[in-house]
N, CA, C and O of each residue as an XYZ file, in Angstrom:
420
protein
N       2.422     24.200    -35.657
C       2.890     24.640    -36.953
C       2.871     26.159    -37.018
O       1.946     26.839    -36.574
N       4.101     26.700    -37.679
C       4.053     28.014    -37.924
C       3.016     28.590    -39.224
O       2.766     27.764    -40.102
N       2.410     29.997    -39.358
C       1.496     30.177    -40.100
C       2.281     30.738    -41.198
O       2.936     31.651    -40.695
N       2.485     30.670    -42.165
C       3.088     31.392    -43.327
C       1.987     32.510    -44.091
O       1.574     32.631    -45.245
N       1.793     33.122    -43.020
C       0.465     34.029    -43.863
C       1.288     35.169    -43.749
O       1.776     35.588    -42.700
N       1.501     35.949    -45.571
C       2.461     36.994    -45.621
C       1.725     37.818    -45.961
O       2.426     38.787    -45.668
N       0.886     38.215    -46.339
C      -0.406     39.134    -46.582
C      -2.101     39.085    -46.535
O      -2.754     38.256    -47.168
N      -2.659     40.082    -45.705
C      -3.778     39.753    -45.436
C      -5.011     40.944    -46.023
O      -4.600     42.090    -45.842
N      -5.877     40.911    -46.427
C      -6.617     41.966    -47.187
C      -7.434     43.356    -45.779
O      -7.875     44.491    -45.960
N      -7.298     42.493    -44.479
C      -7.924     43.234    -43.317
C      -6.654     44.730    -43.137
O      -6.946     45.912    -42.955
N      -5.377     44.165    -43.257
C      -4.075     44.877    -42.552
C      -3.135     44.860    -43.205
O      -2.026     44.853    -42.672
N      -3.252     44.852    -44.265
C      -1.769     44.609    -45.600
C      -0.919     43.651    -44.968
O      -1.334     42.619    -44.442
N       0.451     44.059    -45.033
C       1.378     42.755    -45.226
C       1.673     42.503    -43.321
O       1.163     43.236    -42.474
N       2.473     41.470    -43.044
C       2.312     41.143    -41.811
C       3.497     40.895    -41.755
O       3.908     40.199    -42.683
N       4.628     41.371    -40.592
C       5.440     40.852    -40.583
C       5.862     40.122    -38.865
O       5.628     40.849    -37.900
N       6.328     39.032    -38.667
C       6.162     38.189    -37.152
C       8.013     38.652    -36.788
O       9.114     38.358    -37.253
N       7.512     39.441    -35.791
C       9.123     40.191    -34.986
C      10.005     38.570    -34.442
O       9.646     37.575    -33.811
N      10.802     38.848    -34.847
C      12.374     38.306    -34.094
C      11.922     38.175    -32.257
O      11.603     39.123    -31.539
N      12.022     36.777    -31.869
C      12.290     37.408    -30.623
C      13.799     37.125    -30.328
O      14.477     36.241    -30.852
N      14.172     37.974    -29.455
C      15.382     38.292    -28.639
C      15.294     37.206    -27.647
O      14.442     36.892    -26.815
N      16.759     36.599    -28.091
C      17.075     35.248    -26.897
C      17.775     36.057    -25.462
O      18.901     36.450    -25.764
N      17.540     36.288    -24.501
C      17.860     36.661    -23.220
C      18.717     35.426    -22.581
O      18.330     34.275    -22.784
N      19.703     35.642    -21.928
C      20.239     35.035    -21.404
C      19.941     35.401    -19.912
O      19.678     36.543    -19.535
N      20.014     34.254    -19.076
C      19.554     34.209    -17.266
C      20.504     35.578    -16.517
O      21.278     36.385    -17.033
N      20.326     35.508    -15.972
C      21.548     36.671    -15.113
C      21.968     35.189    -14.501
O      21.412     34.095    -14.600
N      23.258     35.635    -13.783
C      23.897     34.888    -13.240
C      24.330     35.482    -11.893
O      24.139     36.698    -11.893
N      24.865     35.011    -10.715
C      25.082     35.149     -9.807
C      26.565     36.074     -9.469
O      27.128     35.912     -8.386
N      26.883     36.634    -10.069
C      28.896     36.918    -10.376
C      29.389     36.382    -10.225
O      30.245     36.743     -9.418
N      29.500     35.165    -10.654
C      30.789     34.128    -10.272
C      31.012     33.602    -11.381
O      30.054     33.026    -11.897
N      32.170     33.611    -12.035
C      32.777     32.452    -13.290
C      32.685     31.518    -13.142
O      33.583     31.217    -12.355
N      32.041     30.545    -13.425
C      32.946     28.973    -12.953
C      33.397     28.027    -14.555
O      32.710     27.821    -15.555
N      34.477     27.716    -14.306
C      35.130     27.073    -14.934
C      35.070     25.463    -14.562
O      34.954     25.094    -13.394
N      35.168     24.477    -15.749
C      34.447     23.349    -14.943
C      34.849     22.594    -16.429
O      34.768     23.086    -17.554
N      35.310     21.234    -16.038
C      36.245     20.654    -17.303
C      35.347     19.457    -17.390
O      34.960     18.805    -16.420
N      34.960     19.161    -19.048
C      33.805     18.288    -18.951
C      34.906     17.392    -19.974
O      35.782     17.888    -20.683
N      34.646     16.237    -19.852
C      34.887     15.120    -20.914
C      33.641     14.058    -21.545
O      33.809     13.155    -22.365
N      32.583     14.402    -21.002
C      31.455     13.878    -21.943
C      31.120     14.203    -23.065
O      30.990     15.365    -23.450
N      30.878     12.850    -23.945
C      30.129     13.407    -25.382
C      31.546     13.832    -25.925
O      31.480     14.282    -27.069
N      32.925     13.795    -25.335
C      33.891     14.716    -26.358
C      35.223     13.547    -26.747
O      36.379     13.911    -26.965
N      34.695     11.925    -26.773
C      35.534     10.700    -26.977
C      36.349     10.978    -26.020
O      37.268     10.247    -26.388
N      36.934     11.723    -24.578
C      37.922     11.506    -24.005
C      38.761     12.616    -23.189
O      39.351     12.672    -22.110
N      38.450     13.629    -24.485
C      39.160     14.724    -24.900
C      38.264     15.875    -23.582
O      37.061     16.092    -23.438
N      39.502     16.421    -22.791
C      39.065     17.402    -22.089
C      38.856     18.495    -22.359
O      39.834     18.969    -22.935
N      37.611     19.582    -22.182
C      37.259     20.558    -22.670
C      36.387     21.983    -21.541
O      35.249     22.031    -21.076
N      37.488     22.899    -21.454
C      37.291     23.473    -20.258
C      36.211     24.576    -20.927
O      36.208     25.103    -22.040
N      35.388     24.692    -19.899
C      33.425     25.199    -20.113
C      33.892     26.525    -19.102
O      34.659     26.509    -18.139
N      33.045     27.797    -19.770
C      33.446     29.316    -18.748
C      32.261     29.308    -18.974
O      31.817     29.207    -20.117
N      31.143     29.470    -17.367
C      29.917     29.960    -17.295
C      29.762     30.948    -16.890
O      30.889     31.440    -16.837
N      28.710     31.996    -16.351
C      28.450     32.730    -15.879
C      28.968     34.050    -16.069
O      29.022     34.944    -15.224
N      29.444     34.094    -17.584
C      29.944     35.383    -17.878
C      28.889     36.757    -18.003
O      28.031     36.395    -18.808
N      28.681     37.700    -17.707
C      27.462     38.217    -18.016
C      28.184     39.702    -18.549
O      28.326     40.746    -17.912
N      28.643     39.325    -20.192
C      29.303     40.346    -20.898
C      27.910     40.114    -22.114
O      27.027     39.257    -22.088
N      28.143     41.229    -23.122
C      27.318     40.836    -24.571
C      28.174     39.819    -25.353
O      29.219     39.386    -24.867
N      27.654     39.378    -26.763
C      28.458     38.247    -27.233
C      29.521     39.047    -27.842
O      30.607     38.573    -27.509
N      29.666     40.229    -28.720
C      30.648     40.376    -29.007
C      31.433     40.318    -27.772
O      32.079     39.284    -27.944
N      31.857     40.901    -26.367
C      32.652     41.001    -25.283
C      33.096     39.510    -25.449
O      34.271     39.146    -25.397
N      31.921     38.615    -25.673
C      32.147     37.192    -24.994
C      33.403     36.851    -26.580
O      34.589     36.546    -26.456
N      32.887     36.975    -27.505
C      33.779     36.269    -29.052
C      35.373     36.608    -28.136
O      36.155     35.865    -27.544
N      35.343     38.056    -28.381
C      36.647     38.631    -27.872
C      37.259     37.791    -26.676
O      38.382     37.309    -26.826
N      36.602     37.607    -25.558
C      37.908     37.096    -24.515
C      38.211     35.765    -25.237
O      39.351     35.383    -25.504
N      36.907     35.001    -25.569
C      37.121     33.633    -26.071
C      38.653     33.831    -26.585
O      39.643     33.616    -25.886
N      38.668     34.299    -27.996
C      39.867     34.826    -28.383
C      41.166     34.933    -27.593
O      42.284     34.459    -27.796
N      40.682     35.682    -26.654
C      41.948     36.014    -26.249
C      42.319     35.011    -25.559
O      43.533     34.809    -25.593
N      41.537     34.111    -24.768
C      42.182     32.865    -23.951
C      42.707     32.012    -25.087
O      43.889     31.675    -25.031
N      41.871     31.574    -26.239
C      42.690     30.899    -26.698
C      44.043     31.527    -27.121
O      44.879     30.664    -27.388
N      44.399     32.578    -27.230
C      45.578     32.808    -27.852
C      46.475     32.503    -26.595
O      47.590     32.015    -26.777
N      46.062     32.753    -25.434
C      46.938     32.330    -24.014
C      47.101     31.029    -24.122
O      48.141     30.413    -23.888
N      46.507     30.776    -24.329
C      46.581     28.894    -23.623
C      46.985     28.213    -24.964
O      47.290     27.040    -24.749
N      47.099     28.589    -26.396
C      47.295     28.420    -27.773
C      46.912     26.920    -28.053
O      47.570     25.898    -28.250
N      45.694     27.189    -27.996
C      44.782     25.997    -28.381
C      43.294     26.499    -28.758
O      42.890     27.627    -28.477
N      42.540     25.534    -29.418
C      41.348     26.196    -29.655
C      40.257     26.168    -28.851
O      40.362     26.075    -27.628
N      38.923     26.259    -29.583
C      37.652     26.702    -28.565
C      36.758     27.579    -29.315
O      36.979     28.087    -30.414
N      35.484     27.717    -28.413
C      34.813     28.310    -29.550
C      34.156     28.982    -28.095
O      34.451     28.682    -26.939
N      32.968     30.193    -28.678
C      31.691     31.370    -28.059
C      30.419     31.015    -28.108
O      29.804     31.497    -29.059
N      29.972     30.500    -27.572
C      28.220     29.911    -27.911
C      27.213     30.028    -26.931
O      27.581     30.012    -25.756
N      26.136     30.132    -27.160
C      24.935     29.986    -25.682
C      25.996     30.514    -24.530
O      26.472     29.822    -23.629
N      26.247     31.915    -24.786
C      27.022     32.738    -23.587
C      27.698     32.129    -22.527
O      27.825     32.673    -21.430
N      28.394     30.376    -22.969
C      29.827     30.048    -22.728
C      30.805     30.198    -23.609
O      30.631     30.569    -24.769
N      32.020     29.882    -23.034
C      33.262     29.420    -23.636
C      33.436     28.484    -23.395
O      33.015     27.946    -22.371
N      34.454     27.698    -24.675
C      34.650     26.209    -24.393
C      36.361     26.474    -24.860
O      36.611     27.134    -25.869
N      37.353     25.942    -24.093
C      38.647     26.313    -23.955
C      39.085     24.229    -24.452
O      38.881     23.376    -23.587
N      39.623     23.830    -25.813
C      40.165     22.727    -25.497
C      41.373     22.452    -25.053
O      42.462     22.848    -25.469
N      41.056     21.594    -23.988
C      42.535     20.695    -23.141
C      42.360     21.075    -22.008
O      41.855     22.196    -22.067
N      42.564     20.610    -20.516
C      42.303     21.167    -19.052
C      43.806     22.101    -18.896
O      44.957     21.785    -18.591
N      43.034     23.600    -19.331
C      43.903     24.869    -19.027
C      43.373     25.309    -17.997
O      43.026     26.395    -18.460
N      42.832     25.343    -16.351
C      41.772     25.714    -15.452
C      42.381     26.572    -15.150
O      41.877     27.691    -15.249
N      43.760     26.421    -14.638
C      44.325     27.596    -14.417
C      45.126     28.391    -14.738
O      45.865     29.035    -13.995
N      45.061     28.420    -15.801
C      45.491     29.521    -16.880
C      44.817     30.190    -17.279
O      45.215     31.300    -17.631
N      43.057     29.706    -17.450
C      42.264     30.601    -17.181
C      41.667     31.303    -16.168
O      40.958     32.273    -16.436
N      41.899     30.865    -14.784
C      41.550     31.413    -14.021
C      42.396     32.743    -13.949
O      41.869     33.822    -14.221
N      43.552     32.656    -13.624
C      44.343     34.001    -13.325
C      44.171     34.776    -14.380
O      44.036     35.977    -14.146
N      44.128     34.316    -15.798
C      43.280     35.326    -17.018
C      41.947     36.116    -16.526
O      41.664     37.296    -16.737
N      41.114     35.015    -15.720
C      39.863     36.147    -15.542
C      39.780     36.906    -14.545
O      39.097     37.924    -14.437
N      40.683     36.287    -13.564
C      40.894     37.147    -12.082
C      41.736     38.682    -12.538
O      41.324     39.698    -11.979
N      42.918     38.821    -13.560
C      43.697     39.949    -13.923
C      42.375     40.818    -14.497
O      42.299     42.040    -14.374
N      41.396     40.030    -15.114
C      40.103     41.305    -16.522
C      38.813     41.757    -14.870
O      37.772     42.413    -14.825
N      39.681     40.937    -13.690
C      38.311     41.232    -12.444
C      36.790     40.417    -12.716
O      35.761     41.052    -12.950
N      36.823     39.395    -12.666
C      35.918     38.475    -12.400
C      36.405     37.583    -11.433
O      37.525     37.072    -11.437
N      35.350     37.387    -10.449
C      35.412     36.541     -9.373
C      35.312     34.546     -9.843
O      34.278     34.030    -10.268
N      36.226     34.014     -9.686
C      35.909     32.869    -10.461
C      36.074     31.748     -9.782
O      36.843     31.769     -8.821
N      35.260     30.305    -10.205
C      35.236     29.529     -8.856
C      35.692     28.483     -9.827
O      35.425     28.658    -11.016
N      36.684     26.872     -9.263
C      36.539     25.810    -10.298
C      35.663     25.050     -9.671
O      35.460     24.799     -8.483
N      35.056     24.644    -10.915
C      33.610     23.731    -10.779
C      34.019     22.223    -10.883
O      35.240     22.164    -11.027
N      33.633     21.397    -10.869
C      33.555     20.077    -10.988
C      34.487     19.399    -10.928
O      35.151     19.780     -9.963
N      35.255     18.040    -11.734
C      36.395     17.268    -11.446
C      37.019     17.904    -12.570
O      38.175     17.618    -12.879
């Protein structure tokens, strides 16, 4: 259980810092990798190993979807691209210079 103690008579008020979520480093390699679990059917292409900040990351998200004109979303420092676009994103990340591999089936 967390302590909800907001003031103490030893040290006045107390405040418990934010921690900062760090993301792993990654190896330089993109991989792109098209999952259909958990999504009823529906294919949904996954970009790992990006190692930009999140705004960088919102932005390409963006911009692939506007390439591939479908949606997707920026989260836990992937992208999720819907419909199997693999390589439409690949030559997208190979032109911005990322080395990129396709992952899975």
């Amino acid at each position: 259980m967390e302590s909800s103690l907001v003031y103490s008579t030893e040290v006045g008020r107390i405040k418990q810092e934010k921690v900062k979520e760090t993301r792993p480093k990654g190896d330089g390699v993109v991989r792109i990798q098209r999952q259909t679990s958990g999504r009823k059917g529906s294919a949904v292409c996954v970009i790992t190993g990006l190692d930009i900040t999140d705004d960088e990351l919102k932005k390409l998200a963006a911009e692939m979807k506007k390439r591939c004109g479908c949606g997707g979303t920026a989260k836990n420092g992937t992208i999720e691209i819907q419909g199997d676009k693999r390589d439409t994103l690949k030559t997208l990340l190979e032109q911005k210079g990322f080395q990129v591999k396709l992952a899975g089936g």
